[in-house]
N, C-alpha and C positions, 0 to 999 in steps of 0.2 A: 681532615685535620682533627676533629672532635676523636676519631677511632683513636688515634697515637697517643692521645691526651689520655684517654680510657685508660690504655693499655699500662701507662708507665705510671699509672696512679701509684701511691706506696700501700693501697690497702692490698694492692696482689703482690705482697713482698713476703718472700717465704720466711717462714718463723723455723729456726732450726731447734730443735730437742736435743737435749742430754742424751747419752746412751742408754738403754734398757736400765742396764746394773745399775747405775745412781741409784742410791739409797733418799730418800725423804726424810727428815728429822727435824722435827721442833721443839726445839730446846730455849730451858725456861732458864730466864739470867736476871735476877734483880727487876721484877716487877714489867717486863717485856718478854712475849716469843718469839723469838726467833727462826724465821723458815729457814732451814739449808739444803741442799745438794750434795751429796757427798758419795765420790767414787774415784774407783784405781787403788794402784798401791805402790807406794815408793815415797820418798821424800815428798813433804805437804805444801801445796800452794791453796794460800787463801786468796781466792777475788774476789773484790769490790767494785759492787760498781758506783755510780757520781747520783748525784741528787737528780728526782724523780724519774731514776731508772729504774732496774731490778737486776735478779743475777741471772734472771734469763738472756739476757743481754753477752754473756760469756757462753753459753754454748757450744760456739765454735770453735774454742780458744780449748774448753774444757774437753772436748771431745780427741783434739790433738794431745794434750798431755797428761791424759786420767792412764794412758799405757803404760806407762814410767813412774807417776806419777798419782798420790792422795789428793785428789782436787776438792778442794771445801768453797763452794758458792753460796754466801746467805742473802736474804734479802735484809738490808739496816732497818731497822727500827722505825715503823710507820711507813715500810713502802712493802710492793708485794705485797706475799702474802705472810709478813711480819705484824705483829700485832702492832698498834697505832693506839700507843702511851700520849699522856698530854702534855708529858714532856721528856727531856734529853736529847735532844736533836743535836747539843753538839759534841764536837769530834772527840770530846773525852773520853764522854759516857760509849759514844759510841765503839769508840778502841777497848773500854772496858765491856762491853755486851762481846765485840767479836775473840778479845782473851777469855771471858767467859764460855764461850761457844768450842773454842780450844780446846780447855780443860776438861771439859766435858766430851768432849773427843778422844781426852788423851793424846793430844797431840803438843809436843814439848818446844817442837819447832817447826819454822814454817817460811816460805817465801813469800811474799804481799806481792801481787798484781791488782793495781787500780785504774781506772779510768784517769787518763789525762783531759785537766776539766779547759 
């Protein structure tokens, strides 16, 4: 019984990667960095992920749409590996760090994928 318990532990749960191409970029917006993810090309989806997640968490989702698809994955402000400000945690500032992150892309528009909390 112990073997099955081993086995289906979560620490042997596969971590899936972004594709090769993803780009890395940390971009500086009003006194916080921002880590992103950014690959593909076509119309832009930004994803979000929920509180004390990251955007590694979108992986799999980013891997199916970066073909067609600008996929822009950051990590928010104080998770990841985004810098951890001693404040602005909430959803303003934080909507203002990821239009920041935008502009700085050059990206005019965009679709929002987030985590349903």
């Amino acid at each position: 019984m112990s073997a099955i318990i081993f086995c289906a532990s979560p620490v042997f749960a596969r971590i899936e990667r972004f594709p090769a191409d993803f780009k890395i970029q940390r971009i500086s917006t009003k006194g916080v960095t921002i880590y992103v993810r950014v690959g593909g090309n076509g119309p832009a989806v930004v994803m979000l992920h929920g509180f004390a997640d990251t955007g590694d968490m979108w992986a799999p989702l980013a891997k199916a749409l970066y073909k067609n698809h600008t996929v822009i994955v950051p990590d928010l402000r104080g998770m990841g590996l985004s810098s951890q400000p001693k404040g602005g945690y909430d959803k303003k500032t934080q909507a203002t760090d990821i239009a920041m992150v935008m502009d700085k892309l050059n990206v005019q528009k965009a679709d929002l994928v987030s985590k349903k909390a």
